[in-house]
N, C-alpha and C positions, 0 to 999 in steps of 0.2 A: 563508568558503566560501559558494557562492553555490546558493540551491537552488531546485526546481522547485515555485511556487506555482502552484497547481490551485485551481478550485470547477467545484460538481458542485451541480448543480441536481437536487432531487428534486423531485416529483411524485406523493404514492403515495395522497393522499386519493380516492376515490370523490364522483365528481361536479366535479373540478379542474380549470378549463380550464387548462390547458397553461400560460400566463403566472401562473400563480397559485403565486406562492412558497412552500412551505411549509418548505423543508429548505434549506439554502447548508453547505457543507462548507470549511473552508479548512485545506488541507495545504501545508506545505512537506515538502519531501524532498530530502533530502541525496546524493551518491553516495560513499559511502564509501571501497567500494575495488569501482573497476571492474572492472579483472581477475576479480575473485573475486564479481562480482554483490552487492556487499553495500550496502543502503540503508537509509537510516534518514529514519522520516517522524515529523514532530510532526503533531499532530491538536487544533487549537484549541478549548482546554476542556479537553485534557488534556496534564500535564506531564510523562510518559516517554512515550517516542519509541518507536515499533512499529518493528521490526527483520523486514526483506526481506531474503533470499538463495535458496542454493540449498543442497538436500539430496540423498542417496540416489543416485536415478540420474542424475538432473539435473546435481547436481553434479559426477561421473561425464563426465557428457556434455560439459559444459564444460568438463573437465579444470582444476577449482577446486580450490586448495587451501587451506581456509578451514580455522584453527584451532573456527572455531563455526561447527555448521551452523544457519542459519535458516531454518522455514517461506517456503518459495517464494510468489510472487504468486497463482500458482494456488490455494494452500494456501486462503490467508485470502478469496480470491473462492469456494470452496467450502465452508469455515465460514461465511462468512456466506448462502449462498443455503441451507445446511442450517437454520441459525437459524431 
């Protein structure tokens, strides 16, 4: 199965010019089952795999019918801007 490799440059020291690497992220992400929204990302450095989908009304809204609901994308981009 063939997945979606990303990097994501960060930047978040004070005083950093912009070309100055501090962070490289490397994901792959899988699509598990489309229909139903459901993704699975590995995160290098770590060996279980973060689990994307949809819940609640979301799920609702997509008319998903997932045996497991997963934390949505939104979810985890608002856990971590809370962090």
């Amino acid at each position: 199965m063939e997945g979606f490799y990303g990097k994501v440059r960060a930047n978040i020291k004070e005083g950093c010019i912009l070309s100055d690497q501090i962070a490289l992220s490397n994901i792959t992400i899988f699509q598990k089952d489309t229909a139903n929204k459901i993704r699975e990302a590995y995160v290098e450095g770590f060996t279980e795999p973060f689990y994307f989908g949809v819940h609640g009304g979301v799920r609702d809204f997509y008319k998903a019918e997932t045996e497991i609901e997963y934390p949505s994308t939104l979810d985890h981009i608002v856990a971590a801007a809370g962090g």
